[in-house]
KEPA-410848 format. One line per 3 residues: their letters; for each residue x, y, z of C-alpha. Coordinates in steps of 0.02 Angstrom, whole numbers. Layout:
residues N
A	X,Y,Z | ...
end
This chain:
residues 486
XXX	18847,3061,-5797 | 18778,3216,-5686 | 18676,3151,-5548
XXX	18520,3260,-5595 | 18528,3191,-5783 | 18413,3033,-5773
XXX	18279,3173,-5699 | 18321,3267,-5816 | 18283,3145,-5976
XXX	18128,3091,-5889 | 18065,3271,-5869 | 18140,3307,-6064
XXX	18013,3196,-6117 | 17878,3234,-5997 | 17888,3418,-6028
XXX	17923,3397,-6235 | 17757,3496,-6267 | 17704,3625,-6149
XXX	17520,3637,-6147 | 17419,3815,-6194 | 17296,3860,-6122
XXX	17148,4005,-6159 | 17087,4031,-5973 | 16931,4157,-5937
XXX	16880,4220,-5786 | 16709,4180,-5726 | 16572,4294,-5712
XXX	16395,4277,-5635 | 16231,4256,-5707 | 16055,4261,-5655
XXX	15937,4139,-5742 | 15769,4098,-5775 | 15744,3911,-5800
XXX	15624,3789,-5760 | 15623,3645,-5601 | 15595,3487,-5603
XXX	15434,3527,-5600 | 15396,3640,-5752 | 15408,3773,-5644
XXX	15517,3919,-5709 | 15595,3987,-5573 | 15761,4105,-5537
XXX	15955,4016,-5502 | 16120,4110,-5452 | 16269,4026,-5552
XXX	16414,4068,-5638 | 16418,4067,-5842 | 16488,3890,-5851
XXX	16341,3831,-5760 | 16433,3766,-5590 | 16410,3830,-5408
XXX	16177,3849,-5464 | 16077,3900,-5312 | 15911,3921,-5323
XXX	15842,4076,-5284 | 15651,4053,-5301 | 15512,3914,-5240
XXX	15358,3999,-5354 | 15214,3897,-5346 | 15152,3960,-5552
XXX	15343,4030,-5612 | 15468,4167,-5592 | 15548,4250,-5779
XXX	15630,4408,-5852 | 15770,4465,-5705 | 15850,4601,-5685
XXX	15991,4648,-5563 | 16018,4838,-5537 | 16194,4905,-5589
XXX	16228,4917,-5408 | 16208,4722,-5380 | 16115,4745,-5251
XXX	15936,4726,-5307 | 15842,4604,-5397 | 15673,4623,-5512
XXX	15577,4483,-5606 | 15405,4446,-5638 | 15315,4311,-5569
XXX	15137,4256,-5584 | 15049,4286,-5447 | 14824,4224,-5468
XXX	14798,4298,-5643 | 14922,4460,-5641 | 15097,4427,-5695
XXX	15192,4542,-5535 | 15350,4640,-5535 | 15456,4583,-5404
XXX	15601,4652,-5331 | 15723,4555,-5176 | 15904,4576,-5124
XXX	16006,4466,-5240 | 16024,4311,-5155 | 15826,4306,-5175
XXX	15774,4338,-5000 | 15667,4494,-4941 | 15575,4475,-5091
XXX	15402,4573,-5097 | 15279,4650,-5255 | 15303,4795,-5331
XXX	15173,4810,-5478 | 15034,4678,-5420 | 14911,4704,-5542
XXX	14882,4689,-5728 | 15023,4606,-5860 | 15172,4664,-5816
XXX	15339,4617,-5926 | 15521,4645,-5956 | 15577,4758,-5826
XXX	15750,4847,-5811 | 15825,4967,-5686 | 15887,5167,-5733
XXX	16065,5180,-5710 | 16047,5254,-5518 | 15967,5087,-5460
XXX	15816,5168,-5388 | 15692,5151,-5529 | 15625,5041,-5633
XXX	15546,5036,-5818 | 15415,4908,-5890 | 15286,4878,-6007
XXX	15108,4848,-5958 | 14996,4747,-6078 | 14823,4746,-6120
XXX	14815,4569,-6183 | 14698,4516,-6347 | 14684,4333,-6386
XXX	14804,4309,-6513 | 14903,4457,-6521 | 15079,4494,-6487
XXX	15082,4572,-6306 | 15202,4735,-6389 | 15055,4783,-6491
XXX	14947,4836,-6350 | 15076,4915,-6213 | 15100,5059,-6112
XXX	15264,5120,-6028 | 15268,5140,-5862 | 15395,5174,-5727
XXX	15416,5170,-5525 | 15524,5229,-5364 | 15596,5062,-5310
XXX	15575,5147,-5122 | 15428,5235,-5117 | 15327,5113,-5252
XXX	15253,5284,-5328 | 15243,5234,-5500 | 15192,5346,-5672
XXX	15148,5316,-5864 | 15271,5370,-5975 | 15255,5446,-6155
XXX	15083,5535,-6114 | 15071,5673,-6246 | 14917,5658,-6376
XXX	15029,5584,-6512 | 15111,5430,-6427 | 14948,5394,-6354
XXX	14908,5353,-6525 | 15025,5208,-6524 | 15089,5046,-6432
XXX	15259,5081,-6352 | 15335,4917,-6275 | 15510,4848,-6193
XXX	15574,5006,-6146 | 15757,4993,-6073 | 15870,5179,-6023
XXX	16016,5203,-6073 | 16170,5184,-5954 | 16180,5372,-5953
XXX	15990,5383,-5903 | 15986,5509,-6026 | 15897,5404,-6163
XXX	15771,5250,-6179 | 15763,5128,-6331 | 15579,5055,-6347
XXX	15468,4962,-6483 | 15328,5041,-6565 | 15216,5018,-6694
XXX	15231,5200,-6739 | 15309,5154,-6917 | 15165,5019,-6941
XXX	15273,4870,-6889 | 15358,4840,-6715 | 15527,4950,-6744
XXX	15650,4990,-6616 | 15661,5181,-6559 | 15754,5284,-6461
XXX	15688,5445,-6389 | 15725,5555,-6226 | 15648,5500,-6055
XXX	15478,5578,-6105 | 15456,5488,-6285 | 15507,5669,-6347
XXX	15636,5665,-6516 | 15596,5493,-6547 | 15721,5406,-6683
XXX	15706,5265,-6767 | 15872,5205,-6778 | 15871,5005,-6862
XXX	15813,4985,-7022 | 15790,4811,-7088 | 15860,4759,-7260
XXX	15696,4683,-7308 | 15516,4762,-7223 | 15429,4589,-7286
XXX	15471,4423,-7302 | 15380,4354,-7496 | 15368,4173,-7446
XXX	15301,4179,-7277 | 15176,4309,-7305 | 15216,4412,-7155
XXX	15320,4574,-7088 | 15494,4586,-7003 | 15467,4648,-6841
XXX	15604,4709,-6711 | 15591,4678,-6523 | 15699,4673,-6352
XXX	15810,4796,-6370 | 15962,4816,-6253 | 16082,4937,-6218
XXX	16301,4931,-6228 | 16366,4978,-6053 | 16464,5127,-6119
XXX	16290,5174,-6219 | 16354,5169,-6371 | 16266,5018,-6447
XXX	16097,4926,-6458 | 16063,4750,-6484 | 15892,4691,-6543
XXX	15803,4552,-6615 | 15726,4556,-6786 | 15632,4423,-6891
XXX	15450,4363,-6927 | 15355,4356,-6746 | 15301,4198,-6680
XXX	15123,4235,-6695 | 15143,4171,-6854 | 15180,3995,-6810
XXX	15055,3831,-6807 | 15045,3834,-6634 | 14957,4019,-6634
XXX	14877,4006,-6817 | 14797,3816,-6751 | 14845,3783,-6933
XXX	14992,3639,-6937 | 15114,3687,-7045 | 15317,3643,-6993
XXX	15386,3697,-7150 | 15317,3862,-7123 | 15353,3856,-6956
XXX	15555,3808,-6979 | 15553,3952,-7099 | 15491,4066,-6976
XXX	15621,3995,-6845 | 15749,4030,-6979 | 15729,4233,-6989
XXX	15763,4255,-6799 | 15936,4343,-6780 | 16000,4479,-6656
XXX	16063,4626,-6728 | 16173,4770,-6669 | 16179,4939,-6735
XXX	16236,5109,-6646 | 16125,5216,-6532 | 16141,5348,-6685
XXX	16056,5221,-6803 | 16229,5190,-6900 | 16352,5043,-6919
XXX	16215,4909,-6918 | 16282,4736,-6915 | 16205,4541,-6883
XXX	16266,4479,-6705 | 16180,4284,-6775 | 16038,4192,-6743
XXX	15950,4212,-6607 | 15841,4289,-6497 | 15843,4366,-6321
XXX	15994,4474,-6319 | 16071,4540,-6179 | 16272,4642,-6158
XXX	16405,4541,-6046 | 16477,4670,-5903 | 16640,4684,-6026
XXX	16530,4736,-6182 | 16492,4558,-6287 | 16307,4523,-6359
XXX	16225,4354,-6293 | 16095,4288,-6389 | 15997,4125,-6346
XXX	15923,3991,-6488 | 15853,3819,-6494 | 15933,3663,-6463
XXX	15822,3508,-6514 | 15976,3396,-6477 | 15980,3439,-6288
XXX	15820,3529,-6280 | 15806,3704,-6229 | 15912,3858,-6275
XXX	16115,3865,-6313 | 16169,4056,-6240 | 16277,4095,-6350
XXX	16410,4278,-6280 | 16533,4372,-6402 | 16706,4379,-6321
XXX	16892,4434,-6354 | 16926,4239,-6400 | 16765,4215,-6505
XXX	16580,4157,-6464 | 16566,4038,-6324 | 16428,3936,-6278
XXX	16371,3958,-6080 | 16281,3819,-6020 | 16164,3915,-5905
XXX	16023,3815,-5953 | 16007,3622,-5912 | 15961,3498,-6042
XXX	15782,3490,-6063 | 15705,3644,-5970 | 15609,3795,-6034
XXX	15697,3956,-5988 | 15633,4142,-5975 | 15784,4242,-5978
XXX	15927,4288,-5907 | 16032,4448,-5819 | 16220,4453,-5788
XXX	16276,4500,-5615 | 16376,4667,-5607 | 16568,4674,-5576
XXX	16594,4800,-5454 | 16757,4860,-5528 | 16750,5042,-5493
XXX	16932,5147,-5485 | 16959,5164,-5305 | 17093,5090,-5225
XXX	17099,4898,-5200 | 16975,4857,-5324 | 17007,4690,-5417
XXX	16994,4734,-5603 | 16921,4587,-5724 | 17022,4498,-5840
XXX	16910,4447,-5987 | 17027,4301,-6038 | 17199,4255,-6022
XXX	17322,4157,-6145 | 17484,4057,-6065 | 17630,3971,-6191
XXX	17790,3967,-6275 | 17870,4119,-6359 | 18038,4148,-6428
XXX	18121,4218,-6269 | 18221,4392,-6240 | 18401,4389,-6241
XXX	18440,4288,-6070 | 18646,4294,-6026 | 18682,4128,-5941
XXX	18849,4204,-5870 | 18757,4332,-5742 | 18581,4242,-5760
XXX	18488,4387,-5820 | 18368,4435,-5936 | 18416,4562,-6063
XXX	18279,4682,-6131 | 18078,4700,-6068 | 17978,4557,-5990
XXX	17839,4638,-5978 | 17724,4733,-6129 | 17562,4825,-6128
XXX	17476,4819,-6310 | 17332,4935,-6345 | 17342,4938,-6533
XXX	17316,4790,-6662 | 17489,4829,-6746 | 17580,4780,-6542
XXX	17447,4648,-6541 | 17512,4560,-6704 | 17687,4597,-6651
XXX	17685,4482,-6520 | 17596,4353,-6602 | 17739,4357,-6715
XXX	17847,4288,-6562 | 17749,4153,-6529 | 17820,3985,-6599
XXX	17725,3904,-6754 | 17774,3732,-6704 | 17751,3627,-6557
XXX	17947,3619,-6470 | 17974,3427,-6471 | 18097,3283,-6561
XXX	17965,3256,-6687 | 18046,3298,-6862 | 17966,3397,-6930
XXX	17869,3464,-6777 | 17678,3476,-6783 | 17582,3650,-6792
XXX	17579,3723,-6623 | 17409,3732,-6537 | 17415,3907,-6465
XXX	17250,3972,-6490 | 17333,4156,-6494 | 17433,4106,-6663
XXX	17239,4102,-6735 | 17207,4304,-6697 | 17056,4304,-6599
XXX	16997,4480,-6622 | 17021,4604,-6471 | 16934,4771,-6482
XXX	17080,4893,-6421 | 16958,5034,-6421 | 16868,4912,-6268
XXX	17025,4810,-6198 | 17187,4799,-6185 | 17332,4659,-6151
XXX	17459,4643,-6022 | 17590,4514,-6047 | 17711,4457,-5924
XXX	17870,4346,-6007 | 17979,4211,-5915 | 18135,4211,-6025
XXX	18218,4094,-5937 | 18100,3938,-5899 | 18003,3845,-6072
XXX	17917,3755,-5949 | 17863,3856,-5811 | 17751,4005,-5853
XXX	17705,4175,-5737 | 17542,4153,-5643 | 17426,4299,-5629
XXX	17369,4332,-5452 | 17253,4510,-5466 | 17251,4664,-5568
XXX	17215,4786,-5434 | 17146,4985,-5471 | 17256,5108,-5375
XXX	17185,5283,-5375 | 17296,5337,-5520 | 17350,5187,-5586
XXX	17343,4989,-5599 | 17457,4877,-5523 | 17466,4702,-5605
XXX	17527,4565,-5488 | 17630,4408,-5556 | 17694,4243,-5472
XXX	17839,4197,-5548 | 17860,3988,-5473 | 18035,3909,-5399
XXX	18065,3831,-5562 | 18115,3666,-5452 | 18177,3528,-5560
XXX	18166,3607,-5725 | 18295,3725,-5696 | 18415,3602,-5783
XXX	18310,3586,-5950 | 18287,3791,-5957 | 18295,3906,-6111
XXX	18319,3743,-6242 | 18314,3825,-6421 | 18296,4002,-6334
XXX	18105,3958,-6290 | 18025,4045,-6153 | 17842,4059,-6083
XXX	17723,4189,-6072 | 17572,4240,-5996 | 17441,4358,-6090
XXX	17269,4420,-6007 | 17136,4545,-6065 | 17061,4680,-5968
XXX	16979,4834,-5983 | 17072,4980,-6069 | 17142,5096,-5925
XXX	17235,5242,-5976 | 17334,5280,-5807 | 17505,5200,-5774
XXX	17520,5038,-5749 | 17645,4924,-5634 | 17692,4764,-5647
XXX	17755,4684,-5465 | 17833,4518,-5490 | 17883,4398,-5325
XXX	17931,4218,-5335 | 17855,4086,-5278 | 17856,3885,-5220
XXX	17893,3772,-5369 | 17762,3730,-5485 | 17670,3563,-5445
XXX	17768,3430,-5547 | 17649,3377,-5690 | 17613,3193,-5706
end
């Protein structure tokens, strides 16, 4: 017997199944959620929930941030005596100071150029939703020189509320009561051409007695979308009507969903429930609902796998909100690019000649259309590799389609033909000014070398980024051998 063939058993049945794995990069997130005080106030973290930092120490409660698209400014509103303040400090929280001191001040975003901000100012009546009575206002993040917007004689007439502009600056989508209920509009900067542009399926809901209404709307980064809730307002519920009534009150709970429909008014679809929606950096809806199990909100985000769950919010605390940090992943040379998820595993290898030790045909594939993207899929093995007779289903979570949105997003695979148990490793995708350049490890393959290319398996490695239309370059290197898996 060879010397290297009792390692070689051992590692045959170590290595029998080679585990898949769906791995997403990490993003960052900037949330509202209460101490252990009952305090709201503002944590850094990323969108598992690991690495929080507090940001705040608010004596009555910080809510509603908003990070420019620059990353490097921060607004909320905190309460400050009986006003409810806008806010703004450097990201990490410090150098914070008050912008908008006095009056109800709520939901503020930036304008694209990070210089400005938008909000709506309330004029509070007991027991009515703060969107009926608003005004829009804006203000020079430098200067603090703000001005009301949508002054002509005609929107005067009307409450216009949660006003967000458009990542071309070009636009704004608001709520207004224009219609008769709250309805989500989109006009130019100065409330001129204003659009309606989501129409529920149903104005009125018969059993509860009350009107769909439409509220927080929020803007796609390419501009192309709007997300919104819709359902019967809260101000319907026991604890506003002082009339008990849970029935009532889980039907109510039951109509809130977050809806998406395009900036044009068309292509309206249901996102799920919810409430609070907000777009990740790559283009996914959040939305945020309930939990009575864990108490407080699940954030639920849209992604190229599927809707995930981001535990941003710790069991049992009250929330107000949240606002993803940007990813600085501008075209210029050096600049990591973002890889939304990534996908390692078996596939039926290309042709590898033992005799020169070579791999014959392409290791490496860029898809950008749904007919490559089901191609490969195709290659992936069905059943687990192992003795088992007959083998079970494999678990590659790629063999289930998740849906990728080619017109968004695109996949680069890289394809180790001649190791089924060691797999490339992804270092960086890196923007060059014309181009990307896509960087792979390829490990020593160590002590599996002698078990390679069994039943003409290989590995693969598959990650999502944004779609890029210049050329793109893969540079492969080798590396140490993989750590030996116990």
């Amino acid at each position: 017997m060879k010397p290297f063939s009792h390692l070689a058993i051992a590692l045959l049945f170590a290595l029998l199944v080679l585990p898949v794995f769906a791995e997403v990069a990490l993003r960052e997130v900037i949330v509202s959620h209460t101490d252990e005080k009952g305090i709201l106030q503002l944590y850094r973290m990323k969108e598992d929930g690991s690495d929080s930092r507090q940001l705040t120490f608010s004596k009555h409660g910080c809510r509603m941030p908003s990070i420019s698209p620059n990353g490097k400014k921060l607004a909320y509103v905190e309460q400050v005596d009986h006003s409810l303040a806008i806010r703004v400090s450097d990201p990490d929280g410090q150098n914070a100071r008050t912008l908008i001191k006095e009056g109800m001040n709520l939901i503020p975003s930036w304008f694209p150029d990070s210089e400005q901000l938008v909000w709506m100012k309330v004029k509070p009546q007991p027991k009515q939703d703060p969107a009926r009575n608003a005004q829009i206002h804006a203000v020079d993040v430098r200067t603090g020189k703000a001005r009301r917007l949508f002054t002509d004689k005609e929107q005067l007439k009307h409450s216009n509320a949660m006003p967000v502009v458009s990542p071309q600056g070009d636009r704004i989508a608001f709520v207004s009561n224009r219609s008769g209920e709250m309805r989500v509009w989109v006009s130019a900067l100065d409330g001129s051409g204003a659009k309606l542009v989501s129409q529920p399926e149903k104005d009125y809901h018969d059993e509860i007695k009350a009107a769909f209404e439409q509220k927080v709307p929020a803007w796609s980064p390419d501009g192309k979308w709007i997300a919104h809730w819709e359902g019967v307002e809260m101000i319907h519920m026991s604890q506003f009507t002082g009339v008990p009534n849970p029935k009532r009150d889980q039907m109510i709970a039951g109509t809130f969903h977050v809806w998406v429909v395009g900036s044009d008014g068309k292509n309206r679809r249901k996102a799920g429930r919810g409430d609070d929606p907000t777009w990740s950096p790559d283009g996914f809806v959040s939305r945020a609902f309930p939990d009575p199990r864990r108490g407080g909100p699940i954030v639920m985000v849209e992604s190229a796998a599927g809707d995930k769950a981001l535990p941003i919010v710790p069991p049992r605390r009250n929330w107000g909100r949240f606002t993803w940090v940007p990813q600085q992943t501008e075209k210029k040379a050096g600049a990591g690019i973002p890889v939304v998820v990534s996908y390692r595993g078996l596939i039926h290898a290309m042709s590898y000649d033992r005799k020169f030790r070579e791999v014959k045909g392409p290791t490496e594939m860029i898809i950008k259309t749904q007919a490559d993207y089901e191609a490969f899929v195709a290659k992936i093995p069905k059943r687990t590799i192992s003795k088992t007779n007959p083998s079970p289903p494999s678990n590659d979570p790629l063999l289930k389609k998740p849906p990728i949105d080619f017109s968004k997003h695109m996949m680069l695979v890289a394809v180790r033909a001649n190791s089924m148990y060691v797999s490339p490793k992804l270092e960086s995708v890196v923007a060059l000014k014309d181009g990307l350049l896509v960087h792979i490890l390829d490990p020593d393959l160590g002590e599996t070398r002698f078990l390679n290319q069994m039943q003409g398996i290989g590995t693969y490695l598959a990650v999502v980024v944004p779609k890029h239309e210049g050329p793109i370059q893969f540079l492969r290197k080798k590396g140490k051998p993989a750590p030996r898996r116990k």
